[in-house]
N, C-alpha and C positions, 0 to 999 in steps of 0.2 A: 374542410379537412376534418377530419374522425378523430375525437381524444384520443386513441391511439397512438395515431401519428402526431399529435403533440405533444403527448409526453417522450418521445422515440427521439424525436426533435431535441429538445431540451436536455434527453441526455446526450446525445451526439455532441454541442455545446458543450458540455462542460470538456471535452479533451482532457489532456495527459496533462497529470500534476505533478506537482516534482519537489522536494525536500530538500535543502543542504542540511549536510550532515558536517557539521563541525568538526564534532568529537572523531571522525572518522578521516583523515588524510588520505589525499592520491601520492601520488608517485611526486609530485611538484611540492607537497605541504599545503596546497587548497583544501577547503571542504568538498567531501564526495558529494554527489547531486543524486538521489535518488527517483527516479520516474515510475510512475505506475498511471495506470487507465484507474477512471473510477471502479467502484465494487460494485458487481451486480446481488441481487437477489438470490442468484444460485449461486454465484462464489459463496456467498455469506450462509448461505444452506450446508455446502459442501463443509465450512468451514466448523458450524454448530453443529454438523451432524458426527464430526472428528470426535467432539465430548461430549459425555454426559453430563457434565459439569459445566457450565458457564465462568464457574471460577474460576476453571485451569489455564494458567495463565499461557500454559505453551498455546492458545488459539494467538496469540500476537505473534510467534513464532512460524503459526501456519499463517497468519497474513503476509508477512513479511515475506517468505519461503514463494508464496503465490503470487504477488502484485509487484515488488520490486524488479523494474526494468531498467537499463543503463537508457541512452539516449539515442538509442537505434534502436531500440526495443527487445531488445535481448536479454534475456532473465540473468539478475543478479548472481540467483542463487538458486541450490537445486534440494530436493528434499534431505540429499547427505548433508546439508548445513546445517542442518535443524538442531541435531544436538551441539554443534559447536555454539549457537545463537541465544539455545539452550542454557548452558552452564560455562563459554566464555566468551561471553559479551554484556557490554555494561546494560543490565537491564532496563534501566530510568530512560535509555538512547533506544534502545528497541521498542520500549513501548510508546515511547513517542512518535517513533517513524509509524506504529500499527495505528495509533491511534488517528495521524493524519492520515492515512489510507484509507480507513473507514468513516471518516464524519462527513456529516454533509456538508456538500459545498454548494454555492449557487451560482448562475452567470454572471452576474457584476463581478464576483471576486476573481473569477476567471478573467475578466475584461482587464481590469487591474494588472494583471501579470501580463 
């Protein structure tokens, strides 16, 4: 097998992660569950290439807006959300959700779930 297709591998493993969201109720008063695929290389391109600034915190805003999937895989949310995500929503809960979207994860922690 070609390091290629071991690393191809490896990311194929890690599958769809998923968040509850507390802070965030359904329709019953449970926590929402957030889904998303891991981040590639070129999301995370797509993403840096939005700012010049690394600091700008709206790039948690484009994570969010990009990797958020319900549980059939249907996107959360669409770029018109951005400003609502923007200026009403509790920040501290948004960059938390961006924050687990983009860190790495590995297979065991995958196996665990």
């Amino acid at each position: 097998m070609k390091l290629i297709d071991s690393a191809k591998n490896h990311f194929e493993s890690l599958g769809v992660q998923h968040l509850e969201v507390e802070e965030w109720k359904d329709e019953a008063g449970n926590a929402s569950v957030i889904y998303w695929n891991p981040i590639t290389l070129s999301e995370k391109n797509k993403i840096f290439k939005k700012s010049d600034n690394l600091n700008d915190v709206s790039i948690l805003a484009d994570i969010v807006v990009m990797k958020a999937i319900d549980k059939d895989g249907n996107r959360l949310f669409t770029l018109e959300d951005k400003l609502s995500l923007m200026h009403k929503v509790d920040s501290d809960v948004l960059s938390r959700i961006a924050t687990e979207m983009v860190k790495a994860i590995n297979p065991e922690e995958v196996k665990k779930n």
